[in-house]
C-alpha positions as CSV (number, residue, x, y, z in Angstrom):
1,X,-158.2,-86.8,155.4
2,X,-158.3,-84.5,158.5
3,X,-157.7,-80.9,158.9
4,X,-153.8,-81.1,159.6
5,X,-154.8,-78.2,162.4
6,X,-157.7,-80.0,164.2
7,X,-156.8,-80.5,167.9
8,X,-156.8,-84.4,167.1
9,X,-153.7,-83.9,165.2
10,X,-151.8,-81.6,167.5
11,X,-149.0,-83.1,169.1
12,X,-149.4,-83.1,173.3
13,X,-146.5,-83.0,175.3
14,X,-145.2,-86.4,177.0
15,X,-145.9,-87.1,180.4
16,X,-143.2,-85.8,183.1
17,X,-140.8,-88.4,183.9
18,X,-141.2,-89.7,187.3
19,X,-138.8,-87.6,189.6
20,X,-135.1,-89.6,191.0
21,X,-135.3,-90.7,194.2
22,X,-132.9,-89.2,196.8
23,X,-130.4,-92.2,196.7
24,X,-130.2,-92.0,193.2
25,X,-129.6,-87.9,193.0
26,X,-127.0,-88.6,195.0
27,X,-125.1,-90.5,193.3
28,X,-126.5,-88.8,189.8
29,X,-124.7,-86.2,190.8
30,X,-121.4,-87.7,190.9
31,X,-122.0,-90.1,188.3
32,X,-124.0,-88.1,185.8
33,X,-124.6,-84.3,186.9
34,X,-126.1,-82.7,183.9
35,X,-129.2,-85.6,183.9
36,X,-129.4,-85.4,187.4
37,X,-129.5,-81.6,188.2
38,X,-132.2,-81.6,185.4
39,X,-134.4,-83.6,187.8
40,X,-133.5,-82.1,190.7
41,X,-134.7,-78.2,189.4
42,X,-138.1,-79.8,187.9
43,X,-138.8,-81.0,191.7
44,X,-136.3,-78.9,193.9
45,X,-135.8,-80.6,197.3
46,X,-132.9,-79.5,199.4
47,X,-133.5,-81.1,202.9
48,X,-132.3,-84.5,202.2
49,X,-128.6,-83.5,201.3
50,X,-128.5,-81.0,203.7
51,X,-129.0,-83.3,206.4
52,X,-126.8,-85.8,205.2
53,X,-124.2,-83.4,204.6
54,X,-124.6,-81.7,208.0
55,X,-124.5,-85.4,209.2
56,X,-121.4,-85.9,207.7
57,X,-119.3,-82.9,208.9
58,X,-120.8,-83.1,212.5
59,X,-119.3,-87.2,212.7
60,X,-115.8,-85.8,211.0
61,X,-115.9,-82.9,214.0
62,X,-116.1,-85.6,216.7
63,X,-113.6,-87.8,215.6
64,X,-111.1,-85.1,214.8
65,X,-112.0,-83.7,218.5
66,X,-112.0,-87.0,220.2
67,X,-108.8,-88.1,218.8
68,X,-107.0,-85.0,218.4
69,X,-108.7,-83.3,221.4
70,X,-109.4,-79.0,221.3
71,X,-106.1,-78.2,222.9
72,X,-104.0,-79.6,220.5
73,X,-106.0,-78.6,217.4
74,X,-106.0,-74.7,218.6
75,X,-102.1,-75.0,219.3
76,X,-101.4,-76.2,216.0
77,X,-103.8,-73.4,214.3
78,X,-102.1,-70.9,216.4
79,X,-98.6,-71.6,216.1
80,X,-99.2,-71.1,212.0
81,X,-99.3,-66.8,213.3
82,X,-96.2,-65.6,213.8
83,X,-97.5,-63.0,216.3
84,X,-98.7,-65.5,218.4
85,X,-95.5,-67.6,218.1
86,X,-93.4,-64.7,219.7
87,X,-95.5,-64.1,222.5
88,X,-94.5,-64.8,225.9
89,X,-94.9,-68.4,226.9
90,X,-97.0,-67.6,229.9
91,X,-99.3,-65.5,227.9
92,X,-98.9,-68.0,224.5
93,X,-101.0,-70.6,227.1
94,X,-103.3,-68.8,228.3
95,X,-104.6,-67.7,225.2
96,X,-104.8,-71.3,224.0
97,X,-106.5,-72.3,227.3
98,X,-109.3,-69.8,226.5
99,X,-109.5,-70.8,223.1
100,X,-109.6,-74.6,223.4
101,X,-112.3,-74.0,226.1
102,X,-114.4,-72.5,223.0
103,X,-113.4,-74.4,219.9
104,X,-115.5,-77.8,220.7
105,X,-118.6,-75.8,220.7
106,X,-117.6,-73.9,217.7
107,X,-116.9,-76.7,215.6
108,X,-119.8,-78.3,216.4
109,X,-122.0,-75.8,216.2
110,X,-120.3,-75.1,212.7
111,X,-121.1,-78.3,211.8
112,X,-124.7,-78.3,212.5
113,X,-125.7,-74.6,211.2
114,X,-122.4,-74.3,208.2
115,X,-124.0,-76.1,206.0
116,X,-127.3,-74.9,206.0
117,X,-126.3,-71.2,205.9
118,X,-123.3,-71.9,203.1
119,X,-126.6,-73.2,201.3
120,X,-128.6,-69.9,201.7
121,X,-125.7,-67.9,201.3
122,X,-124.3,-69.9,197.7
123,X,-127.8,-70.3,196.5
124,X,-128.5,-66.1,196.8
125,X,-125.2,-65.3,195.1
126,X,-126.0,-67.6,192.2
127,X,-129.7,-66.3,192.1
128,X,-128.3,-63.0,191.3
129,X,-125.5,-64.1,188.8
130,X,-128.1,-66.1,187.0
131,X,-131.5,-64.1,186.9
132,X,-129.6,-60.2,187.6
133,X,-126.4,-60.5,185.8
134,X,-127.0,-63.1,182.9
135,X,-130.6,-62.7,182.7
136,X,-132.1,-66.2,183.5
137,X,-134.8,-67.1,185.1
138,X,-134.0,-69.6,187.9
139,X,-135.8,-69.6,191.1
140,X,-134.3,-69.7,194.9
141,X,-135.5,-73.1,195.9
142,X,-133.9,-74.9,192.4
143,X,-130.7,-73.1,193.3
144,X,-131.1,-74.2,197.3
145,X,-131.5,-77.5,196.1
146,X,-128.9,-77.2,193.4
147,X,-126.3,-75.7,196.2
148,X,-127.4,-78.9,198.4
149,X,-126.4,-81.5,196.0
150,X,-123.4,-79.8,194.8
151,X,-122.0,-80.9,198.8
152,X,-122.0,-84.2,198.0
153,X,-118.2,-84.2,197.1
154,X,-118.1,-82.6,200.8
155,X,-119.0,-85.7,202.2
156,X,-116.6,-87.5,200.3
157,X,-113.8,-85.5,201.7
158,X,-115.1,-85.8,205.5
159,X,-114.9,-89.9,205.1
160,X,-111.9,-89.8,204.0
161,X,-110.7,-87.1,206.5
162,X,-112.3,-89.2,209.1
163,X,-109.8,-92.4,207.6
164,X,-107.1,-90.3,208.1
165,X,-107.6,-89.0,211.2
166,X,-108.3,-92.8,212.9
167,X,-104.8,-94.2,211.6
168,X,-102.5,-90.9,211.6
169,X,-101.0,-89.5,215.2
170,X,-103.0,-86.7,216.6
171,X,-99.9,-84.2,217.3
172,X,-99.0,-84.7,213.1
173,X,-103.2,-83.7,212.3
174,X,-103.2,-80.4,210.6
175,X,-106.7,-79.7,210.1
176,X,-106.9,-77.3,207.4
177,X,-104.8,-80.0,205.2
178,X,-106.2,-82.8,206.4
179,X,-106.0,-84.5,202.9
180,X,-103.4,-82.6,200.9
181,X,-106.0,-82.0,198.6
182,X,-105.5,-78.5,197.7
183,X,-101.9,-76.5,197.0
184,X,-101.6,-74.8,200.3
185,X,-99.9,-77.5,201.6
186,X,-96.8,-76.8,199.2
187,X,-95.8,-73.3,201.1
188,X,-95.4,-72.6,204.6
189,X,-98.4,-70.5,206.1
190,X,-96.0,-69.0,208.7
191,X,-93.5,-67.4,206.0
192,X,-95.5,-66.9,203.1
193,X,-99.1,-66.3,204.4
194,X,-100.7,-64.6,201.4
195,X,-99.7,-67.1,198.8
196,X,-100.5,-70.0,201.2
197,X,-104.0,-68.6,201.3
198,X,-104.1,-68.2,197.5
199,X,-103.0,-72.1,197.1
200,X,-105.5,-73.1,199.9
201,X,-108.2,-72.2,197.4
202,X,-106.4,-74.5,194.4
203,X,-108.5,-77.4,196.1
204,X,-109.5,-80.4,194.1
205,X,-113.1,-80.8,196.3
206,X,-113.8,-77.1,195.7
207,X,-113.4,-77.3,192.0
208,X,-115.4,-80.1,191.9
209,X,-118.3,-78.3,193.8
210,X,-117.4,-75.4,191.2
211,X,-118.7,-77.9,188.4
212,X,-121.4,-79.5,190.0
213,X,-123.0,-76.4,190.9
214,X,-122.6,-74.5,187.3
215,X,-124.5,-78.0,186.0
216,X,-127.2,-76.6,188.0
217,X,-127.0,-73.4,187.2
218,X,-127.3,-74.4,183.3
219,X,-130.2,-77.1,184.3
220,X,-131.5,-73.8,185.8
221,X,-131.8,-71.3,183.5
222,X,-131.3,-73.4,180.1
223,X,-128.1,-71.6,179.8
224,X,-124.9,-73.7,178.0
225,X,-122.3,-75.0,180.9
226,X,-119.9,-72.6,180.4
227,X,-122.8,-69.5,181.1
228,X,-123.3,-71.7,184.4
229,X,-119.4,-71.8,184.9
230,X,-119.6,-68.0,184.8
231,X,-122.1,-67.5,187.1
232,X,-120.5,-69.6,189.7
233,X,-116.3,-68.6,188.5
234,X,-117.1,-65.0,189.0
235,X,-118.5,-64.9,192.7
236,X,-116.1,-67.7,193.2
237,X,-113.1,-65.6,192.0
238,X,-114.3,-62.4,194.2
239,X,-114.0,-64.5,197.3
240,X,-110.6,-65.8,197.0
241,X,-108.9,-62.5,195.8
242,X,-111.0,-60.9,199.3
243,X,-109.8,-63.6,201.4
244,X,-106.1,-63.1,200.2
245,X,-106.2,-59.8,200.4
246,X,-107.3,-60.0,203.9
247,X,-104.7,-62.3,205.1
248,X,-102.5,-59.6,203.3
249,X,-103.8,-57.0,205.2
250,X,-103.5,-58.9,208.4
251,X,-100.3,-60.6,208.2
């Protein structure tokens, strides 16, 4: 019989299973995230979905614009201030002329770079939740590409913002509740700014980012789901108690 230790009996490790295509990520990651972002951190790629998802918010942009058109879309934003609601008429105009003048270019241009620097941003605050804070050992371009994939549901919601926006009439388009798919739309922004703000955040596509990204997070570092939920809940939770606070401070 042979020496139980000799390198002929030593098990060898598998070979690496062929990596998902980018097709099939996407829709791994909606279908079946935990598989999926396994994949995508053993060969991290984040170009793909961050085109498509740039893609995707840069089409919503120019239908909302083109059927809604800047004027409108500034008035209706503006009008939700009740500063700017008491102001003289003559001065209420002018300040919507100027704005309308810029808000084509800035929604555009959000469109193309947003995306991209959300990624950077998201993918630096988890790399220092996971590796600083929790002790993992998860490296920038797995969590880019983690960050990048986590989007998908974004594209989701600018389809069907799109839909909407082709059969609704442009003076009833409210673009930050486009699909009444968070709690903000429950309270009026005007009278109760703060706890519209806190609502906004209850939003059925950002909770479903929440996930996606804490399956990457865990695919990652090894860590359990609910360690990835952490790292992602915390920062997550900083952010909406600063933005309320801020409207509170500004309201």
């Amino acid at each position: 019989m042979g020496d139980p230790a000799s390198p002929q009996n030593v098990s060898q490790p598998g070979p690496e299973p062929p990596s998902l295509g980018f097709p099939r990520r996407i829709a791994g990651v909606l279908i079946s995230p935990r598989e999926t972002m396994a994949d995508i951190v053993r060969r991290p790629s984040f170009l793909p979905p961050l085109a498509l998802v740039t893609i995707c918010f840069l089409a919503m942009w120019i239908v909302i614009v083109q059927r809604v058109g800047a004027e409108r879309i500034v008035t209706n934003t503006m009008m939700k201030n009740p500063r700017v609601a008491e102001m003289p008429l003559e001065q209420r105009e002018d300040m919507i002329e100027r704005a309308a003048g810029l808000m084509t270019f800035t929604l555009y241009g959000g469109a193309i770079v947003g995306p991209a620097l959300g990624m950077l941003l998201i993918a630096g605050v988890l790399l220092v939740m996971a590796n600083f804070v929790l002790a993992g050992d998860a490296t920038y371009s797995q969590l880019m590409a983690v960050t990048a994939y986590s989007m998908a549901p974004a594209c989701i919601m600018a389809a069907l913002a799109t839909f909407v926006v082709f059969f609704k009439d442009p003076a009833d388009v409210d673009i930050e509740n486009l699909l009444l798919s968070n709690l903000g739309a429950l309270v009026d922004p005007s009278s109760h700014p703060v706890l519209h703000r806190l609502l906004y955040s209850i939003d059925v596509f950002s909770f479903w980012q929440i996930a996606l990204l804490a399956a990457g997070v865990a695919a990652a570092t090894r860590f359990r789901f609910k360690t990835g939920l952490m790292a992602v809940g915390v920062p997550w939770g900083l952010y909406v108690l600063a933005s309320v606070g801020l409207r509170a401070l500004f309201s």
